[in-house]
C-alpha positions as a LaTeX table, in Angstrom:
\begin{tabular}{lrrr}
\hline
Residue & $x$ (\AA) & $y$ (\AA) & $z$ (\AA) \\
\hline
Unk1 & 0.00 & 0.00 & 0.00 \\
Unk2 & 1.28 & 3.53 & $-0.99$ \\
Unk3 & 2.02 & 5.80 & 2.29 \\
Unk4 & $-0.15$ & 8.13 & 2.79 \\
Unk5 & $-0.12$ & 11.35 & 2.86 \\
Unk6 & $-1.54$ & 14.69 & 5.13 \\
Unk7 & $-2.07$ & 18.19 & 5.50 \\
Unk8 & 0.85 & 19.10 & 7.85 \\
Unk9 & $-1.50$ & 22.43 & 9.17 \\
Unk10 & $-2.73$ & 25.41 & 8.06 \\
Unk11 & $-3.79$ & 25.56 & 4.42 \\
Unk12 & $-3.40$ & 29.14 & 2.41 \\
Unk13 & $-6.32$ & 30.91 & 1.74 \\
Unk14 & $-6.96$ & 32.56 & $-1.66$ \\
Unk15 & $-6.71$ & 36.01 & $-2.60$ \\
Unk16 & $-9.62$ & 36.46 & $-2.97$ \\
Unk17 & $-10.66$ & 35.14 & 0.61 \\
Unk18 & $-7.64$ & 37.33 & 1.56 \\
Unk19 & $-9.48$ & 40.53 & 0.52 \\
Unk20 & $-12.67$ & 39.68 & 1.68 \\
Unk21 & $-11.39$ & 39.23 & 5.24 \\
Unk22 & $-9.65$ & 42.48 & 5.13 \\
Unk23 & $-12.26$ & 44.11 & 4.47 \\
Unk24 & $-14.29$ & 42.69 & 6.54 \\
Unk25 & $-11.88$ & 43.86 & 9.27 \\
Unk26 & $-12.13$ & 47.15 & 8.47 \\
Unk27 & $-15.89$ & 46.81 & 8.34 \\
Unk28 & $-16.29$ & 47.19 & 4.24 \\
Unk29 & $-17.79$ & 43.40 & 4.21 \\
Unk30 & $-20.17$ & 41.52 & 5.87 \\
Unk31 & $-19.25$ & 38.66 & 7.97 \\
Unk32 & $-21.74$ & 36.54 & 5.69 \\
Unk33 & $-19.55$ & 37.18 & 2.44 \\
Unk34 & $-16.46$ & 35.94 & 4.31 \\
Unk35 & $-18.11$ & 33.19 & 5.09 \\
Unk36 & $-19.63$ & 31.88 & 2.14 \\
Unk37 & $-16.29$ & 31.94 & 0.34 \\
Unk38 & $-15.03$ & 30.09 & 2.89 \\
Unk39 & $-17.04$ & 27.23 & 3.06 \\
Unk40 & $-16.39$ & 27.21 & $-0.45$ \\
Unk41 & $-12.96$ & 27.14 & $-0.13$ \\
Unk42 & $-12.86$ & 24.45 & 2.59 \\
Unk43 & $-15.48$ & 22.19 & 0.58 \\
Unk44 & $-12.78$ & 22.33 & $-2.47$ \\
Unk45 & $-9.88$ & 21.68 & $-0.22$ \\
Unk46 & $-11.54$ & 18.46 & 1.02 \\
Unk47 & $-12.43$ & 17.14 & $-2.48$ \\
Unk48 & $-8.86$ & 17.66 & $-3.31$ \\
Unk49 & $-7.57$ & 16.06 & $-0.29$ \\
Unk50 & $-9.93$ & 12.73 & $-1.38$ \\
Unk51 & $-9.29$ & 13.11 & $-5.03$ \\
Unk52 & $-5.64$ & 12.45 & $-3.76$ \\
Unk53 & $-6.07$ & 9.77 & $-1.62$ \\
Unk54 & $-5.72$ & 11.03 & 1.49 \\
Unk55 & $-6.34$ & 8.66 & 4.47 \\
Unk56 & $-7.12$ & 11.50 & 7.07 \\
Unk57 & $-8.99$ & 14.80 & 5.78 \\
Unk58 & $-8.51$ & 17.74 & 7.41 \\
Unk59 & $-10.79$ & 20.86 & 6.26 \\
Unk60 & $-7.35$ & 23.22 & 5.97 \\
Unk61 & $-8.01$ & 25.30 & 9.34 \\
Unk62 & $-8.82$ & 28.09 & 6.30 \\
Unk63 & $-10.59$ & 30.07 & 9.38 \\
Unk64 & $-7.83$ & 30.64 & 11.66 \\
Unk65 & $-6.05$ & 33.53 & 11.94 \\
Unk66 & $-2.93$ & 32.22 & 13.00 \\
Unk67 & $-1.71$ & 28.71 & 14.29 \\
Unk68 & $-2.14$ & 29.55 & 18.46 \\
Unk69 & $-5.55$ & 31.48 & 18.39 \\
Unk70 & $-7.78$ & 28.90 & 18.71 \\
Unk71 & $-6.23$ & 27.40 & 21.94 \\
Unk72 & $-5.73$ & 30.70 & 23.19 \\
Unk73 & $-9.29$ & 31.75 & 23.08 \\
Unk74 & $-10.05$ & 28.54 & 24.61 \\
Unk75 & $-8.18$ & 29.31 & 28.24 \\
Unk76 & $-8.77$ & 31.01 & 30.86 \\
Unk77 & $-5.79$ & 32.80 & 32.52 \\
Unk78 & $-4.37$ & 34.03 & 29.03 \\
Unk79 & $-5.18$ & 37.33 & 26.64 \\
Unk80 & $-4.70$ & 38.17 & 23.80 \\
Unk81 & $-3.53$ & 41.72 & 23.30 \\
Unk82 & $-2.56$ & 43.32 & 20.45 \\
Unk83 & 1.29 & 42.18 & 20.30 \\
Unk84 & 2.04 & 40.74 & 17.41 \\
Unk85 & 5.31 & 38.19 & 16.86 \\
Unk86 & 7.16 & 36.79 & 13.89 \\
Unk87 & 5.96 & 33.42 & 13.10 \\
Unk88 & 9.72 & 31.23 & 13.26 \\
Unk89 & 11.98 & 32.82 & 10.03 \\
Unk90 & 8.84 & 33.34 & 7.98 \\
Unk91 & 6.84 & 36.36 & 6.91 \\
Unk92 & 3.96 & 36.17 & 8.77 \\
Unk93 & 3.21 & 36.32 & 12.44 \\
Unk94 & 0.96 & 35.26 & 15.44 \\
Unk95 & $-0.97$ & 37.24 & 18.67 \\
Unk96 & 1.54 & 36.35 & 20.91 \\
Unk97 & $-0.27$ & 35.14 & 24.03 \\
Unk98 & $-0.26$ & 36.59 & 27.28 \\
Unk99 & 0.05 & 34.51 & 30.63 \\
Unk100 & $-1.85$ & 37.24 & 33.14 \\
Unk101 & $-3.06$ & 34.15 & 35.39 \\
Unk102 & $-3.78$ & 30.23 & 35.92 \\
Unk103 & $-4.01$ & 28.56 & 32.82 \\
Unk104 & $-7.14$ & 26.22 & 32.92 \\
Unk105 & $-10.00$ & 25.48 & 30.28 \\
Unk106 & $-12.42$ & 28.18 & 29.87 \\
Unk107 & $-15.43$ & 28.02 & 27.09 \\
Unk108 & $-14.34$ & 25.43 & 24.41 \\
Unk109 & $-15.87$ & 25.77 & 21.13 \\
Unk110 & $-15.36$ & 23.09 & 18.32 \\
Unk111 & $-16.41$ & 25.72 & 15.70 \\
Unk112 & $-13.39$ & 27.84 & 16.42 \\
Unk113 & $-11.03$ & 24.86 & 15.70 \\
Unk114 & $-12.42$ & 22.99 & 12.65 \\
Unk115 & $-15.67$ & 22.74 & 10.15 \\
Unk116 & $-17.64$ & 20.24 & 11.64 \\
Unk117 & $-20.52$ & 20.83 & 9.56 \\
Unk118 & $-18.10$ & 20.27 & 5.93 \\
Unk119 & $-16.73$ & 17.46 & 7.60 \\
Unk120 & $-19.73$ & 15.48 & 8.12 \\
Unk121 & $-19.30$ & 12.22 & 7.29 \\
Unk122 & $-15.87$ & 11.88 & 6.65 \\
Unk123 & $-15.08$ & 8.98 & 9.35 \\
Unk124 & $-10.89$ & 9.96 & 9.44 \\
Unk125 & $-10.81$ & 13.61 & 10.42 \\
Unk126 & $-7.66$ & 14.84 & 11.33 \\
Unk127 & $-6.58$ & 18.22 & 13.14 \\
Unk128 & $-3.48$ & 20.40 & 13.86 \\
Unk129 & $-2.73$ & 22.06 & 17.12 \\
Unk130 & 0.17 & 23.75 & 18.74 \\
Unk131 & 1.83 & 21.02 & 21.62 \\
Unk132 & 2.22 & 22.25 & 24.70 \\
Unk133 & 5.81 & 22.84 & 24.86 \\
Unk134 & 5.58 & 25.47 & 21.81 \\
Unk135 & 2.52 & 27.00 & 22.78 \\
Unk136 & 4.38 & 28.01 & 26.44 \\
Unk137 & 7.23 & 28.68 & 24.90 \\
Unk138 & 5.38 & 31.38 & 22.61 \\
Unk139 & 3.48 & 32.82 & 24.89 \\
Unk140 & 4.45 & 35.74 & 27.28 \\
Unk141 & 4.57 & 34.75 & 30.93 \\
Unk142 & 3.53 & 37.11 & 33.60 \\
Unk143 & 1.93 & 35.01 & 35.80 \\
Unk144 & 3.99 & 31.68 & 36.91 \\
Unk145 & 7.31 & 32.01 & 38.99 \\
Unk146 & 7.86 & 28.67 & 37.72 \\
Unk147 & 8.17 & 27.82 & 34.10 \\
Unk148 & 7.15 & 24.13 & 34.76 \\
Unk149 & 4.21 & 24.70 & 36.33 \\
Unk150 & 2.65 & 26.75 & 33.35 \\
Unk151 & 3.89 & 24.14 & 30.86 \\
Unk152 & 1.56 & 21.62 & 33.25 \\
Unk153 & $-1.16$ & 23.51 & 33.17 \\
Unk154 & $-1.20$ & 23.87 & 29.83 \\
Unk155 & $-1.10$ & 20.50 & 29.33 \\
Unk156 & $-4.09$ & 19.68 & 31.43 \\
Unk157 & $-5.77$ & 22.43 & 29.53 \\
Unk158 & $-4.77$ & 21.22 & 26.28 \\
Unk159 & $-6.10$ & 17.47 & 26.86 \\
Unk160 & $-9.52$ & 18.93 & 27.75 \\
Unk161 & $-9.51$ & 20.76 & 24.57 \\
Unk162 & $-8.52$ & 17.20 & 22.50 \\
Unk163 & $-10.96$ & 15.50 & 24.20 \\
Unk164 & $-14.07$ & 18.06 & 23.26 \\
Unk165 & $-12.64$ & 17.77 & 19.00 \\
Unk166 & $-12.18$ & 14.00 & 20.14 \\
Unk167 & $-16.29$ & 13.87 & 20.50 \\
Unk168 & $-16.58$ & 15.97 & 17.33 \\
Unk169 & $-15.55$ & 13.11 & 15.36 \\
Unk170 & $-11.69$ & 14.11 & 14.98 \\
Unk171 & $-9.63$ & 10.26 & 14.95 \\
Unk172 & $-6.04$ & 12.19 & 14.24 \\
Unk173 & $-4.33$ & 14.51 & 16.29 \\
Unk174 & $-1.41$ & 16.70 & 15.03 \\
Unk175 & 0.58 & 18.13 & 17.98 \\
Unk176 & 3.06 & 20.34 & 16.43 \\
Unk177 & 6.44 & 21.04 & 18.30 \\
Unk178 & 8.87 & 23.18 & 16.68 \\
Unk179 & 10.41 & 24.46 & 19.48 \\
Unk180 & 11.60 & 21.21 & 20.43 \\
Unk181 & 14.02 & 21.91 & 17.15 \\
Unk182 & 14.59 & 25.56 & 16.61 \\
Unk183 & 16.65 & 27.13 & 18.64 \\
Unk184 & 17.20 & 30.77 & 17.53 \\
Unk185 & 14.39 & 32.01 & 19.02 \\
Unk186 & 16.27 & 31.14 & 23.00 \\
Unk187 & 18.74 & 33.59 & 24.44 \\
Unk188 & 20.03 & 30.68 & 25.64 \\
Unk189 & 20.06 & 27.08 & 24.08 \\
Unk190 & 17.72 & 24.45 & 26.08 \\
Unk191 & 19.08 & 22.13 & 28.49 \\
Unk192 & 18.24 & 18.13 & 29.37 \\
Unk193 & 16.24 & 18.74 & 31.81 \\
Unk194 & 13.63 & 20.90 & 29.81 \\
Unk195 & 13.62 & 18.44 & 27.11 \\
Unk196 & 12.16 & 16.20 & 30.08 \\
Unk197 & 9.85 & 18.70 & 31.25 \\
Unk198 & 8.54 & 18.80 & 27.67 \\
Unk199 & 8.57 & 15.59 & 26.82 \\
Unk200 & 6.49 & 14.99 & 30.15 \\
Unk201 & 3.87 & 17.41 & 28.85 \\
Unk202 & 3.44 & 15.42 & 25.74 \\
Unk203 & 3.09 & 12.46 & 26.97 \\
Unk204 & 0.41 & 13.55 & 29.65 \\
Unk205 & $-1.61$ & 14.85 & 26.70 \\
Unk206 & $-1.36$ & 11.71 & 24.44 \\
Unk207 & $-1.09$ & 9.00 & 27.13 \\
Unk208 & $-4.32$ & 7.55 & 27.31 \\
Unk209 & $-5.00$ & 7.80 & 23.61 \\
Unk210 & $-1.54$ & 7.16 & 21.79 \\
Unk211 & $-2.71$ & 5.85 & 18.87 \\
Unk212 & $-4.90$ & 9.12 & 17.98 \\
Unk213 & $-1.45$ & 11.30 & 18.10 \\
Unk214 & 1.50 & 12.55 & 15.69 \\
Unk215 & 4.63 & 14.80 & 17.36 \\
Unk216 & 5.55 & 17.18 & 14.26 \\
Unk217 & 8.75 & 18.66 & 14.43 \\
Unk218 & 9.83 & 21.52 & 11.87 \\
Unk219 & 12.18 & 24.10 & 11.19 \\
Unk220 & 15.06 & 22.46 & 12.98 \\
Unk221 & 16.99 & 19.38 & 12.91 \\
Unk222 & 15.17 & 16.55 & 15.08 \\
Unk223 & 17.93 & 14.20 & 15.05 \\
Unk224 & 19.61 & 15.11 & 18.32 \\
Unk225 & 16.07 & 14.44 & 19.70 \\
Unk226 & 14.95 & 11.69 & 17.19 \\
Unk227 & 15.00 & 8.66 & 19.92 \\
Unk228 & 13.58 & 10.78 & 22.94 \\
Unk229 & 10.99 & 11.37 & 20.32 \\
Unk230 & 10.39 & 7.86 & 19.22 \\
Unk231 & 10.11 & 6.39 & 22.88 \\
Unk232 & 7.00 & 8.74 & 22.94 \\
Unk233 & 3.52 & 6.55 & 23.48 \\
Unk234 & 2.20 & 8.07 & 19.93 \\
Unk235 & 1.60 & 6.87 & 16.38 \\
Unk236 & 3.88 & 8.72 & 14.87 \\
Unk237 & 7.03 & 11.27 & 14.85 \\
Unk238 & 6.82 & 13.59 & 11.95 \\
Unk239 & 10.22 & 15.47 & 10.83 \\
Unk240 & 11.33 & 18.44 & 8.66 \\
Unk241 & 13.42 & 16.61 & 6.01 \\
Unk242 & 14.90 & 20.18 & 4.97 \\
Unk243 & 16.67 & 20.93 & 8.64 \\
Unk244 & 17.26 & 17.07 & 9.93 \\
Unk245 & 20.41 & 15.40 & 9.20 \\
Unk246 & 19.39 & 12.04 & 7.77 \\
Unk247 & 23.17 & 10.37 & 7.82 \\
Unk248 & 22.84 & 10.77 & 11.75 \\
Unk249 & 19.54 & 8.48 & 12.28 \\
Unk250 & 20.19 & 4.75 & 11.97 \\
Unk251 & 17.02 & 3.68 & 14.43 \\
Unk252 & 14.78 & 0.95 & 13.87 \\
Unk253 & 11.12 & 1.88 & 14.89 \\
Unk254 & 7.73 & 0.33 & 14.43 \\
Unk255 & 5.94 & 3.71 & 14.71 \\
Unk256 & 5.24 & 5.69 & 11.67 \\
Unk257 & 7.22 & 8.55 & 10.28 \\
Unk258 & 5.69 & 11.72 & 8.78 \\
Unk259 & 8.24 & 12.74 & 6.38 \\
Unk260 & 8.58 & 16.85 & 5.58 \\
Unk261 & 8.90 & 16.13 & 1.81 \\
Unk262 & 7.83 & 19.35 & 0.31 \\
Unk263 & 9.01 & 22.54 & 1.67 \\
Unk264 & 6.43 & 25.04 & 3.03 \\
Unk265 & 8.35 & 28.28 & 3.32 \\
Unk266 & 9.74 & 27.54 & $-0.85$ \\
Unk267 & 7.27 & 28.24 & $-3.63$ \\
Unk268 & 9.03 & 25.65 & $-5.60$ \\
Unk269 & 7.02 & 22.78 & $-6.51$ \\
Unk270 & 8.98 & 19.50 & $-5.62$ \\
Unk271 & 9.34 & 17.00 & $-8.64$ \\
Unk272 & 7.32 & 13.98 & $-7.53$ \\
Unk273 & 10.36 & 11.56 & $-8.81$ \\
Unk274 & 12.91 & 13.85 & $-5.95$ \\
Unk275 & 10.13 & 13.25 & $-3.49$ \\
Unk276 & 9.77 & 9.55 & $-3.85$ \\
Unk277 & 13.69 & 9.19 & $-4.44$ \\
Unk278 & 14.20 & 11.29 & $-0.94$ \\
Unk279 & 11.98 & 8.91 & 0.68 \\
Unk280 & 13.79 & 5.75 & $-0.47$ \\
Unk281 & 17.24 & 7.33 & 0.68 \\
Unk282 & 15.40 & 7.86 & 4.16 \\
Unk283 & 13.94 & 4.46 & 4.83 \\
Unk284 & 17.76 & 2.77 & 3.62 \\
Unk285 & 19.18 & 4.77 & 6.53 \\
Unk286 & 15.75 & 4.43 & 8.64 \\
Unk287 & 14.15 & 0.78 & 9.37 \\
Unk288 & 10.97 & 1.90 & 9.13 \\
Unk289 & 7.84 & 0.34 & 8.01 \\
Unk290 & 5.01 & 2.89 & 7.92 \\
Unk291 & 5.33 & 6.33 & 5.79 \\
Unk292 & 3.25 & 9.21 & 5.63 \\
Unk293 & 4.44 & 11.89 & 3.03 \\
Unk294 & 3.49 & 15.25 & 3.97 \\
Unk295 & 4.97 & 19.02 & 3.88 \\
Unk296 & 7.02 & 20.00 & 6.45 \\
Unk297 & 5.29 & 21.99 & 7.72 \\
Unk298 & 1.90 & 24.53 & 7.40 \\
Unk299 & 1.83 & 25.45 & 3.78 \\
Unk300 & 0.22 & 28.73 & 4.53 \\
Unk301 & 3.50 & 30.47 & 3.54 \\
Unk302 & 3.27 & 29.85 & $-0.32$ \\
Unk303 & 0.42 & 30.69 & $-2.68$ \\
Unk304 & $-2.92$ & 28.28 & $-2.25$ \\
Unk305 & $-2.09$ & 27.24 & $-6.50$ \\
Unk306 & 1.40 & 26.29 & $-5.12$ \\
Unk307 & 0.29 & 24.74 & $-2.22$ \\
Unk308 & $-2.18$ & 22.37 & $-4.20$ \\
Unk309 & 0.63 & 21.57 & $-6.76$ \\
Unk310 & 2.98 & 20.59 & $-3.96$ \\
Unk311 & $-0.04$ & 17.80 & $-2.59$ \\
Unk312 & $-0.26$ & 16.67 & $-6.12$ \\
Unk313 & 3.40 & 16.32 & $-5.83$ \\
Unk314 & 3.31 & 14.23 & $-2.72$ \\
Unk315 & 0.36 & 12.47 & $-3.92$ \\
Unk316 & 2.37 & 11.33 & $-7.11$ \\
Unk317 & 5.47 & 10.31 & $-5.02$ \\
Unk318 & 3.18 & 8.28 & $-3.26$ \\
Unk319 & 2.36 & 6.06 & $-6.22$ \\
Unk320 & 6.01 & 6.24 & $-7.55$ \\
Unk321 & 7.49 & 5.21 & $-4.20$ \\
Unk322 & 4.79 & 2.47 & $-4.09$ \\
Unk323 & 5.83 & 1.43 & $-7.75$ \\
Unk324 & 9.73 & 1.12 & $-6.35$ \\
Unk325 & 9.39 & $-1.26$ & $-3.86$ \\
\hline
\end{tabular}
């Protein structure tokens, strides 16, 4: 069977959905009119994402504003303010959230995180969400004296919040963790003993459900980390194939591996032949039995006509790697 392949996060929107929410932020559009192209949007991404073969769907998160809002307008204990921060090296950027008290679970609505509605009845629904490590590591403490105990209560909020989308029918859960690999963003570099603490939080989010979850690593090289990360009770580790040096691995794992293929922040569209080639080179250094091919990480950054070219991509390597073996 071919791997398959995913949505690695937040799809791009069009330009034309770009303008209309502009201007519906500076009230020249009804809410309505954004919302209608939306749907529309989503409904398209979905019948490309099964016209592909994709074994999880995910409706593209095409409503978010940026990859932390939804969680943090799910907590109690955090605001929002008007701060805004640079997204990693990319161009675009996130409401950097503010720690002003306890973080717990406040009002949790599924609406805010994914199209339920579109969705209905596609069985393997798969989301995206910030993991607890990055989301306290992006956020702007001014509450805890303690760094460990906000990244515990975030946790705890966190696992409330997966198991709400759980009873909306979602079967996959993306935690993304590129702070676990990027490291320019720290004064100073991490030590051992918060790679524990955040490795802890993960696995008190996923623990009684491992089979439901994916780690996604990105923008950094996850090879220093690439055991610590495969001793985690999930389905799978996903990596950024662009930042992690391959001729380091040599493990032998049963879990799957989500491979960063196709690269988000490049408007380049991967030759499908590269893709599948890059993935054969992978699994002769990796003993690995289950692929997913996927981008490495949200392909908001590039054009949505780019974006779609780069899942045909994958979705051809798929068949080609297939083909190979």
């Amino acid at each position: 069977m071919s791997p398959d392949i995913q949505l690695a996060g937040i799809h791009p929107r069009s330009e034309k959905l770009i303008e209309l929410t502009r201007s519906y932020e500076r009230a020249k559009t009804s809410w309505s009119q954004v919302e209608v192209r939306l749907e529309q949007e989503t409904k398209e991404l979905i019948k490309l994402q099964k016209s592909l073969g994709f074994g999880h769907i995910s409706d593209g998160a095409l409503g978010w504003q940026d990859q932390l809002r939804p969680i943090t307008q799910s907590l109690k204990g955090i605001e929002s303010g008007t701060r805004y921060s640079r997204w990693f090296d990319t161009n675009t950027f996130y409401q950097k959230p503010i720690v002003v008290g306890r973080v717990s679970v406040g009002e949790i609505d599924p609406e805010k995180f994914l199209q339920t509605k579109l969705l209905a009845g596609e069985k393997n629904r798969k989301i995206t969400l910030p993991g607890p490590y990055t989301f306290s590591q992006l956020s702007e403490n001014k509450y805890y004296e303690k760094y460990p105990d906000l990244l515990v209560d975030v946790a705890v909020a966190e696992r409330e919040i997966i198991k709400k989308l759980r009873a909306e029918g979602v079967s996959l859960f993306q935690l993304s963790e590129p702070c676990l690999v990027y490291q320019p963003y720290r004064a100073t570099f991490r030590d051992e003993s918060e790679v524990e603490l955040a490795l802890r939080a993960i696995r008190s989010v996923v623990e009684n459900n491992p089979g439901e979850f994916v780690i996604q690593t990105y923008f950094g090289d996850a090879s220093p980390l690439f055991s610590e990360l495969l001793d985690l009770p999930v389905r799978g580790i996903g990596i950024d194939l662009f930042e992690t040096d391959v001729s380091s691995l040599s493990e032998q794992t049963s879990k799957t591996l989500v491979l960063g293929l196709v690269d988000s922040k490049e408007s380049y569209v991967e030759d499908a032949h590269w893709i599948a080639d890059t993935a054969r080179k992978f699994r002769e250094q990796v003993d690995v039995q289950n692929l997913v091919f996927a981008s490495n990480s949200d392909l908001k950054f590039v054009p949505q006509g780019i974006a779609n070219q780069k899942l045909e991509a994958l979705s051809k390597a798929s068949e080609l790697f297939e083909e190979s073996r």
